[in-house]
N, C-alpha and C positions, 0 to 999 in steps of 0.2 A: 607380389614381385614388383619390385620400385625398376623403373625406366628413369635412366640420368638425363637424357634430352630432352624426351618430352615431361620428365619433372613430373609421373604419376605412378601408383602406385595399383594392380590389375591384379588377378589372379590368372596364370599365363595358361588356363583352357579358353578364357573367355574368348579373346583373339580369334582364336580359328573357330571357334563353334559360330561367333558371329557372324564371321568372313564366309565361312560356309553357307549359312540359311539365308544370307543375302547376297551370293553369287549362283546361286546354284536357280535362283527366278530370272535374275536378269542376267544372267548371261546368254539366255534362251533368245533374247534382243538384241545381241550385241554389244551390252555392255558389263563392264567386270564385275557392277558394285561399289564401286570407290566412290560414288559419289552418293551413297549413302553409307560410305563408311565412316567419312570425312564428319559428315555433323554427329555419328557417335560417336566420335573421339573428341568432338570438340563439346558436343553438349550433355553427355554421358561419363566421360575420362575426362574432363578440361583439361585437353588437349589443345591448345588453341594458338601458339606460336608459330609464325612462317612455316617451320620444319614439318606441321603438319602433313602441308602439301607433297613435299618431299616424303614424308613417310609413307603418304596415301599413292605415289607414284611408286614406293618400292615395292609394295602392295600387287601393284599391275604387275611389275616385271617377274614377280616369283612365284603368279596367279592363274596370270591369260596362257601360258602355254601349253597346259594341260588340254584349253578348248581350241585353242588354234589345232594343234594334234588330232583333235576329235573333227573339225574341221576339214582339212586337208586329206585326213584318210576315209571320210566321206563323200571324198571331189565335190564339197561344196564352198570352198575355198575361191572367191573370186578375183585372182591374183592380180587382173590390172586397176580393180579397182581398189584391194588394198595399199596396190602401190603410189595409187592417185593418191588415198588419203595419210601413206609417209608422208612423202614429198609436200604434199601442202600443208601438213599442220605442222613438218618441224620448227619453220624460221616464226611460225607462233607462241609454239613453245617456250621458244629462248626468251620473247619478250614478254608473254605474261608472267612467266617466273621471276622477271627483271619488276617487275610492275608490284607484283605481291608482295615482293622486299621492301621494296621502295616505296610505294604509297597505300599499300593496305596490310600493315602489319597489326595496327588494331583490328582486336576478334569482334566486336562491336559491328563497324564497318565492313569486316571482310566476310560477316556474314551475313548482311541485310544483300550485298551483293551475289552472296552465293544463292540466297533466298530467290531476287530479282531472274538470275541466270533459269534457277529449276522455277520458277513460276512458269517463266515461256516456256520450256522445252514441255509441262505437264500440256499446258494451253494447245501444244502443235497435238501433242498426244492424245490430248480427248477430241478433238476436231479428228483427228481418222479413224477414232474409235466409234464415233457417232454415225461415221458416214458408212462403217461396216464395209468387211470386205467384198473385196469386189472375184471373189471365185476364182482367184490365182493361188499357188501354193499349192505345198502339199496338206490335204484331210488330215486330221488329226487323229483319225479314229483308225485308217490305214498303213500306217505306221509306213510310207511308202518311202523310197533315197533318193529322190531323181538329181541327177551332179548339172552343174554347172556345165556348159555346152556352148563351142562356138565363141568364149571370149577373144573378144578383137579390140584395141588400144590405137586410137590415132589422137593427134595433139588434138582434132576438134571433139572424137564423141569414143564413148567405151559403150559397147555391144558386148551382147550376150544370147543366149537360150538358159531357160530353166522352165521343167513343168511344161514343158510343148509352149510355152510363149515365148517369144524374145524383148528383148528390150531394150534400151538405150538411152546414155544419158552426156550430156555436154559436161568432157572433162576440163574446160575453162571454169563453170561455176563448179564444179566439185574443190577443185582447185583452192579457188574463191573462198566455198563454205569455207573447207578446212585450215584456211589462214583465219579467217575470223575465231572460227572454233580452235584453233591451235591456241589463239591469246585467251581467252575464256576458259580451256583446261591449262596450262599452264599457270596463270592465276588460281583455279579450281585445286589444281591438285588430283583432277580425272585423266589426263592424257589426253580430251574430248572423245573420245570413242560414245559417252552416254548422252553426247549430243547431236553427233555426226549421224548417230543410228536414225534418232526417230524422225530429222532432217529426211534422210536417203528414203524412208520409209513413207512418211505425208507429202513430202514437196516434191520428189522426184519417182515416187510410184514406186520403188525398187521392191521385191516381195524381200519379208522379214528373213528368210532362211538362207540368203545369198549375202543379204549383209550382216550379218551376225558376225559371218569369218571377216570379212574384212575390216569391220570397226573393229572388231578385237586385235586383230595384227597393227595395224594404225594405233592402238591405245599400249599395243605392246613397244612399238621401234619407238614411239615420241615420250614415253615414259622413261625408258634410257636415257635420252638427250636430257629429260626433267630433271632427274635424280642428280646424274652430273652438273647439269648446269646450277642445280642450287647446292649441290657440295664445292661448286667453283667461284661463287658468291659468298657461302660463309667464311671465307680467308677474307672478305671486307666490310662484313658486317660482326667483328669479334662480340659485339655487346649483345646481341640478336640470335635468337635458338634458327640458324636457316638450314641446316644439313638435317639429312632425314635420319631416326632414332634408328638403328638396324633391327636391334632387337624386336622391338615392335612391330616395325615392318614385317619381318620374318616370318612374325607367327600368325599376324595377317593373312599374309599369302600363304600358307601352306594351309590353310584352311578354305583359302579362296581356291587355290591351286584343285584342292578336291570337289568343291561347290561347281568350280567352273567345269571343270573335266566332266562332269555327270550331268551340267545340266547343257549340254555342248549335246550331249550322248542321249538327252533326251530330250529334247528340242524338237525332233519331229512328230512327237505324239503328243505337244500341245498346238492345237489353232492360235492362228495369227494373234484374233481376238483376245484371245486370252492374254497372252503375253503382252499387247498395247496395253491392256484393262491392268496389269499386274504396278506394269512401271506406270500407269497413271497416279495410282494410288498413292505410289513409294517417293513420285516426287514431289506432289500436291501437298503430300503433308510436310513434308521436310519444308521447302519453298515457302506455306502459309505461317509453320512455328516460325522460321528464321525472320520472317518480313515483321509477326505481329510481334516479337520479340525485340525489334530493334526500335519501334512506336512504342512498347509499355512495358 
């Protein structure tokens, strides 16, 4: 089946079968996938024109709401803190979609940086995989739901209970993070939800099962803004693939859409560990081929 934007030519199961077995792990983390969707489309389908990013965003938005649903009817949904991470990754959005166009339209370049990007995020990941968890969460072997309890929102700190602990974290640097990580996924083509996660999880203590739901709504509202704002750029870049392919998008997500909804849905019968150990692997290698790729 030939795709006219992204200019390849797929057999239209592969999409969703792929999107599937690689949302269906990490979405257990809180994140969709997209950001190893992205280097199969670029280094498997040379896929590799701006509009990627844009395709890899329309991905998210036809993906994550299966697991957001799974989410929320779990009352594990941590609403002021997904709302922290809209608010602060959209106005990063706008500029690293502006930044992709504009100075990293070579796939050369624009993937030694996406290399760079998952090198650190693998680096955060084995540093709290090493340090093993610390006896928060729910058992994996228990199969147990305990909901989010007690969220409370002030301009200085977002509170919570989960699992008979509470917790708390200064929503100035959440903020913070997710302006940084806003321009990094909108360059990426992730929405940052696959960075935001394992940030909340090594640097702020948060247990993996409270931000799941929220980096996924975050990667859901700032992937609208993506898609749009690089379909509102291709009216000035006529010579440049910048609008994202629908088709391929589609089929993406509807295989992410199932991967994510089932693995939202079984989330609680994997340990923490497991799941760090899973996306250590998946970005380590991605991040090592892209960097040693761009030196030979």
């Amino acid at each position: 089946m030939y795709f006219p934007v992204a200019d390849i030519n797929v057999h239209p199961l592969v999409p969703p079968l792929v999107a599937f077995a690689v949302s269906f792990f990490t979405s257990m983390g809180g994140v969709s996938g997209a950001f190893m969707l992205l280097p199969f489309q670029v280094s498997v389908l040379g896929y590799s024109s701006p509009s990627v990013s844009a395709t890899n965003q329309l991905f998210n938005i036809v993906a994550i709401p299966g697991g957001i649903y799974r989410f929320i009817r779990e009352q594990r949904m941590l609403w002021p803190l997904a709302w922290a991470v809209v608010v602060g990754t959209l106005p990063g959005v706008f500029i690293g979609a502006w930044v992709r166009v504009k100075w990293l339209p070579d796939p050369k370049n624009f993937k030694f940086f996406a290399g760079l990007v998952l090198l650190y995020l693998g680096y955060r990941l084995v540093l709290d995989v090493l340090k093993g968890t610390k006896g928060k969460g729910m058992a994996a072997n228990e199969g147990n739901r305990p909901s989010v309890g007690q969220a409370k929102f002030s301009m200085s700190t977002i509170s919570f209970e989960f699992d008979q602990d509470s917790y708390s974290v200064s929503t100035l640097k959440i903020y913070l993070l997710c302006f940084i990580v806003g321009i990094i996924g909108g360059i990426y083509g992730i929405g940052g939800g696959s960075i935001i996660a394992p940030f909340m999880v090594a640097i702020f203590g948060l247990p993996v099962y409270t931000v799941a739901g929220a980096a996924l709504m975050g990667t859901f509202a700032t992937s609208i803004a993506g898609v749009a704002f690089y379909s509102f750029l291709a009216r000035y870049y006529p010579g440049v693939s910048v609008a994202p392919d629908i088709g391929l998008g589609l089929l993406f997500g509807l295989g992410g859409l199932a991967g994510i909804y089932m693995g939202a849905r079984c989330q609680k019968f994997f340990a923490p560990r497991t799941i760090k150990m899973v996306l250590c692997f998946c970005v380590l290698f991605v991040a090592g081929k892209y960097i040693l790729n761009f030196f030979f």
